[in-house]
DRENDO-1510 file (C-alpha; in Angstrom, 1 decimal, always signed):
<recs>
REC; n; res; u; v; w
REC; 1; UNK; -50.1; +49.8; +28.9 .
REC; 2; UNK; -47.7; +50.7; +31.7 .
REC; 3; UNK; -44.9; +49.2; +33.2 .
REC; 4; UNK; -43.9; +49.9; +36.8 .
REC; 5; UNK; -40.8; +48.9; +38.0 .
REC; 6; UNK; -39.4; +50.3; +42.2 .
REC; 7; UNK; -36.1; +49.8; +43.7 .
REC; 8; UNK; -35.8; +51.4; +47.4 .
REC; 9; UNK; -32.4; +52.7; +48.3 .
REC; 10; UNK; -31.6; +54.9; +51.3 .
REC; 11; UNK; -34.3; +56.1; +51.9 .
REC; 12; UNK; -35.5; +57.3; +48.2 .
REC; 13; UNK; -37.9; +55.2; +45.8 .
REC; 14; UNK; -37.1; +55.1; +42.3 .
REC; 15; UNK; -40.2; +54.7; +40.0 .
REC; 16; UNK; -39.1; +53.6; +36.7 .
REC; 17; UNK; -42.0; +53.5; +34.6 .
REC; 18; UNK; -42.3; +51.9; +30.8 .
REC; 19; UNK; -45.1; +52.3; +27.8 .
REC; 20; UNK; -47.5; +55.1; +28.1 .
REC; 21; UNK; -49.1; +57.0; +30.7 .
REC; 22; UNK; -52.6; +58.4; +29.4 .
REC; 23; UNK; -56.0; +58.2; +30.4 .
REC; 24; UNK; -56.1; +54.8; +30.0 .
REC; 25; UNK; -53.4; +53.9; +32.0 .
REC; 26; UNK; -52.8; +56.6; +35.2 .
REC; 27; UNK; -55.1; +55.1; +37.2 .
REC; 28; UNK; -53.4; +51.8; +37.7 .
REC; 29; UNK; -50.4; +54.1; +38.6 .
REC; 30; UNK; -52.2; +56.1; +41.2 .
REC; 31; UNK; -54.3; +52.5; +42.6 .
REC; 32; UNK; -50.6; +51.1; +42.9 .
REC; 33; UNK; -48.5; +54.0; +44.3 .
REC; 34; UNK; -50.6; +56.5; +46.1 .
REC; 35; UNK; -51.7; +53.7; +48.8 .
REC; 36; UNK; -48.0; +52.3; +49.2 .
REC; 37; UNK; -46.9; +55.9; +49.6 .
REC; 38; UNK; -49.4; +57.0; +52.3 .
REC; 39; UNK; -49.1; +53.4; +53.9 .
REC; 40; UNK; -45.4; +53.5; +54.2 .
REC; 41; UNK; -44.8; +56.6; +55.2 .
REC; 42; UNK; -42.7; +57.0; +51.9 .
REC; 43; UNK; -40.7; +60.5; +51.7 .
REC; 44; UNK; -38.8; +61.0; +48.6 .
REC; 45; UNK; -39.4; +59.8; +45.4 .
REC; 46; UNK; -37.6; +60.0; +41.7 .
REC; 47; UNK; -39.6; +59.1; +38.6 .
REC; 48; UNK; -38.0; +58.0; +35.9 .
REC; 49; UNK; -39.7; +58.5; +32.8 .
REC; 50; UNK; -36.7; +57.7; +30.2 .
REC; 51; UNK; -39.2; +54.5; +28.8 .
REC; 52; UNK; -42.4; +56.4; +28.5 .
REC; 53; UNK; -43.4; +56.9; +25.0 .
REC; 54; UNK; -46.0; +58.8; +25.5 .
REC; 55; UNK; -47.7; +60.9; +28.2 .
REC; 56; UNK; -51.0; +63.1; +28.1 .
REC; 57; UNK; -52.6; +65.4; +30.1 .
REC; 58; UNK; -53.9; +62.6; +32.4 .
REC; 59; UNK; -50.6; +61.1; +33.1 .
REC; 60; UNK; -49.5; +64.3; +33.7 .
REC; 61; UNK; -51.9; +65.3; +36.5 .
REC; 62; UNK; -50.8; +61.5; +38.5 .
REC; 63; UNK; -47.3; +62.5; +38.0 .
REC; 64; UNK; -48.1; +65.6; +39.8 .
REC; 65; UNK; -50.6; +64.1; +42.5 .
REC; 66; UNK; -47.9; +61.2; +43.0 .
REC; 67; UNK; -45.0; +64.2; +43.6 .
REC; 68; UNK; -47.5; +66.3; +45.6 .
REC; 69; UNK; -48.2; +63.2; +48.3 .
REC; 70; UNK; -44.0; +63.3; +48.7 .
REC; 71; UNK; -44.9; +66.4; +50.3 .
REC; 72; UNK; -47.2; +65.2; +53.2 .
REC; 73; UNK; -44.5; +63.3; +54.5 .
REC; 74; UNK; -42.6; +66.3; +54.5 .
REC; 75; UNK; -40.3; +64.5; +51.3 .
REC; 76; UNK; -39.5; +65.9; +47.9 .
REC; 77; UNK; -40.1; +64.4; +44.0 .
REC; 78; UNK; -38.5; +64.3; +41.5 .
REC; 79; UNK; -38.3; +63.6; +37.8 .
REC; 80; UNK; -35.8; +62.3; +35.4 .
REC; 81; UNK; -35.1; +61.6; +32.0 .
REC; 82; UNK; -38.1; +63.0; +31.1 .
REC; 83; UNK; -39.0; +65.0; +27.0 .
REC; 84; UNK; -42.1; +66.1; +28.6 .
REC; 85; UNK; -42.5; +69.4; +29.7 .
REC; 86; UNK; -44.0; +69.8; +32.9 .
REC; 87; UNK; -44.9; +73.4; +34.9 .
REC; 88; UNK; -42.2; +75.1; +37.6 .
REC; 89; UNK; -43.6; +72.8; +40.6 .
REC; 90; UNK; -42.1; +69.9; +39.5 .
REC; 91; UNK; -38.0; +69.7; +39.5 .
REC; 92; UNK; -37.2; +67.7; +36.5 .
REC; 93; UNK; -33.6; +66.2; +36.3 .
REC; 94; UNK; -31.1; +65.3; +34.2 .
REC; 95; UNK; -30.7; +61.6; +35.6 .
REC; 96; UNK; -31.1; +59.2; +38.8 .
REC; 97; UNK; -27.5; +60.1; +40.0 .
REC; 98; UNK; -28.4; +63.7; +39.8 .
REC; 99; UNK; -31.3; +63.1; +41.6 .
REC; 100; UNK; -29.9; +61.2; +44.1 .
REC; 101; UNK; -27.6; +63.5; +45.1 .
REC; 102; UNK; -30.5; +66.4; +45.5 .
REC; 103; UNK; -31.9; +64.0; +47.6 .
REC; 104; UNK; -29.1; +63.0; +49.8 .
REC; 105; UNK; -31.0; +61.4; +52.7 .
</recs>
């Protein structure tokens, strides 16, 4: 199960996301966020991962996809709070303040 909670602030949504993101549960992310992102014209984005327990290869990949879509709006993605590993294309952060200020719209 997966919990999604946004907050929009100056121009940057924060994702906060709770329980797991596996196969199981990525595509309700991606059917929620991928639409609103595209329909919105949504530029930057910080996910907060602190409340994921657990996160597979699956989850992963829509963290990646979800990040990448940032960039057709010509936006950036971030991660915080996150003890998953991810590989150099995706700028993983200490917290939301931290990532806020990268951001600075």
């Amino acid at each position: 199960m997966i919990k999604i909670n946004m907050e929009y602030r100056k121009g940057i949504l924060f994702i906060r996301l709770k329980g797991e993101l596996t196969r199981f549960t990525y595509e309700k992310l991606m059917n929620y966020l991928i639409p609103m992102i595209r329909e919105k014209g949504i530029k930057n984005i910080v996910l907060n991962l602190n409340c994921i327990n657990l996160i597979d290869n699956y989850g992963k990949a829509a963290i990646k996809t979800i990040i990448s879509e940032t960039k057709y709006h010509s936006g950036k993605g971030l991660i915080c709070n996150s003890k998953t590993r991810f590989d150099e294309s995706i700028r993983v952060v200490k917290d939301e303040l931290t990532a806020f200020n990268l951001l600075k719209v």
